[in-house]
Every structure is written in structure tokens, then in C-alpha cells.
C-alpha positions in Angstrom: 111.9 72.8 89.2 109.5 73.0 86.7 106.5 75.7 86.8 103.6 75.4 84.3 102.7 78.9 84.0 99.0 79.3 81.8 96.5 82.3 82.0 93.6 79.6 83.0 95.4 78.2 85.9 93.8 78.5 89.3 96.4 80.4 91.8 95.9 77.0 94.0 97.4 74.4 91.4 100.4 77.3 91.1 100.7 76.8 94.4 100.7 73.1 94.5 103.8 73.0 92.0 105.7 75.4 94.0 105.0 73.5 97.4 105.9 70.4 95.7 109.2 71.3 94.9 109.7 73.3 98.2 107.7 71.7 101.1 108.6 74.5 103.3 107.7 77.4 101.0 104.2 78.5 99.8 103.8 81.6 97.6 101.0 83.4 98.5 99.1 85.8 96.0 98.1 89.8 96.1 96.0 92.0 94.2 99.4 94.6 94.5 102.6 94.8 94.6 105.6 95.1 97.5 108.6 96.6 97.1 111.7 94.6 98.3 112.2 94.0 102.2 109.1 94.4 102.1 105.9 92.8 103.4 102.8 92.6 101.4 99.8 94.5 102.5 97.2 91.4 103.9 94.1 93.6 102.8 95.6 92.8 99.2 95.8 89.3 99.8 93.7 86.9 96.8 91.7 84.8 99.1 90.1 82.7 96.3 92.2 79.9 95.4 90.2 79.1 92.5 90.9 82.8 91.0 92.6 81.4 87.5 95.8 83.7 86.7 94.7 85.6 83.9 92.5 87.5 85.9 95.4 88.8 88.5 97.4 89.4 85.2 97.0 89.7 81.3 101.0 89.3 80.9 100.9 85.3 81.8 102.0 83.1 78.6 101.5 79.3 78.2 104.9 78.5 79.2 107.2 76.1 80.6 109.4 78.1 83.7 112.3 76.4 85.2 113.2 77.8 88.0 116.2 77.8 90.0 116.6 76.2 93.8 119.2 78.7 93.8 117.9 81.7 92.5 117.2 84.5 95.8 113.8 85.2 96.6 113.5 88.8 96.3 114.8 87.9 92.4 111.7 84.8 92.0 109.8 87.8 93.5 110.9 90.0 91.3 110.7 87.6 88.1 107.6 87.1 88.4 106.6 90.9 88.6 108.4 92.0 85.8 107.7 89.3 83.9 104.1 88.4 84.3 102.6 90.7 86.0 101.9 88.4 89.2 102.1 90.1 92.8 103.7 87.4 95.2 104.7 86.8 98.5 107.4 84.1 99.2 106.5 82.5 103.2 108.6 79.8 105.2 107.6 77.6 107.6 108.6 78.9 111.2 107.4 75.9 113.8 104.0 76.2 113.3 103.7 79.7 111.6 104.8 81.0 108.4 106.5 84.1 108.1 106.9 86.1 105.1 110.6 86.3 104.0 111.0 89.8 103.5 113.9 90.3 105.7 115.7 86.9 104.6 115.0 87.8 100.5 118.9 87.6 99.8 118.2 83.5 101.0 117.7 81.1 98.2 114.7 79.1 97.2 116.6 76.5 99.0 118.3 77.9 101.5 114.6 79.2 102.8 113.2 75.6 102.4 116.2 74.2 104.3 115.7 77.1 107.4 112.0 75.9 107.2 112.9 72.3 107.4 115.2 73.0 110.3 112.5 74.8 111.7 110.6 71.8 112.2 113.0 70.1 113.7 114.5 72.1 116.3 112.7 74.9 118.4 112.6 78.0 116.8 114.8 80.5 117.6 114.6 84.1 118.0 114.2 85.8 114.7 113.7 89.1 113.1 110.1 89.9 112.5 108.9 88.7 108.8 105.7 89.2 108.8 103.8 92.1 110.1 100.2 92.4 110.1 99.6 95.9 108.3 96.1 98.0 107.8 
């Protein structure tokens, strides 16, 4: 998968290239970070989609990423920390919910999409709790 990373690019056309590439994924973006296992606090949560990058980080080159379907999450999460500077949450589709993967980060890119796929397809079973609403 390709990812065109540049400092004037809206969060929402980041978002876009990821979704395309993983249907069943979206990467959702915070004003701080999480540690791993971890679920991002919602109060931190951008809400402005057209918020370009370089005002979440001053670390984000013009560059050309190529990312791995089977790199882990918590290591895309963790990339793009270290890296850039960028605060993000990897979700997956759950039926009709998403759920933030913090207790499935040691899942693949694609092995999330393909659990969100299945998702869709089958009833959803019983799962850990991803996602906790926190204050």
C-alpha cells in the first residue's frame, strides 16, 4: 500500500488512502498519544477532518510510505509516532460498530481488515472490549 504522507494534507484524504487499501480499517486521529494496549482518550480526538497534518505535527516530510498488509498494528501505530509525530488510533469494523484494536494490536493490517470483513458477514461474536469510552 502506498501512503502519500505531506505536511498540507487534510487528516480526511489520509484517511481515504488508508480505507482504500483496508475497507475495514479507518485510522482515526488525536491531539495525544496512547501507549500500547491502549485506548486513546476520545476528549483528544481531531474532529476536523479538514485539519491539514502539519498542524498535528511539524515532523511530517513529503514522502512516499509503503506500508506493509503485514506489518502489526501496534508497530503502524507506533511508526507513525516515532516517526512523524502523528497520534493514531487503528479501528475495525465490528457489525455495525467500530472498535478500536487495542487489545488485538499484535493482529496485522490484514489480518484486522479480514476480522472486519468477516464481521460483516457473520454475526458478531463475543469479544473483548476494544473500545472504552474514557473521561
Amino acid at each position: 500500500m502506498e501512503f502519500h504522507l505531506d505536511p498540507n494534507i487534510q487528516i480526511s484524504k489520509l484517511k481515504e488512502q488508508f480505507n482504500y487499501a483496508f475497507p475495514y480499517l479507518k485510522i482515526e486521529f488525536f491531539s495525544q498519544a496512547h501507549e500500547e494496549f491502549h485506548v486513546s482518550n476520545r476528549k483528544h480526538l481531531i474532529n476536523n477532518q479538514d485539519t491539514p497534518l502539519s498542524e498535528l505535527s511539524d515532523k511530517v516530510p513529503h514522502e512516499l510510505l509503503i506500508l506493509d498488509p503485514h506489518m502489526k498494528v501496534k508497530e503502524f501505530e507506533a511508526l507513525m509516532e516515532d516517526s512523524f509525530g502523528l497520534h493514531i488510533q487503528i479501528f475495525r469494523k465490528s457489525g455495525h460498530n467500530w472498535l478500536a484494536t487495542s487489545v488485538t494490536d499484535s493482529l496485522t493490517l490484514k489480518e484486522q481488515n479480514e476480522k472486519g470483513m468477516e464481521s460483516i458477514n457473520r454475526p458478531v461474536a463475543k469479544e473483548p472490549m476494544d473500545y472504552r469510552e474514557q473521561d
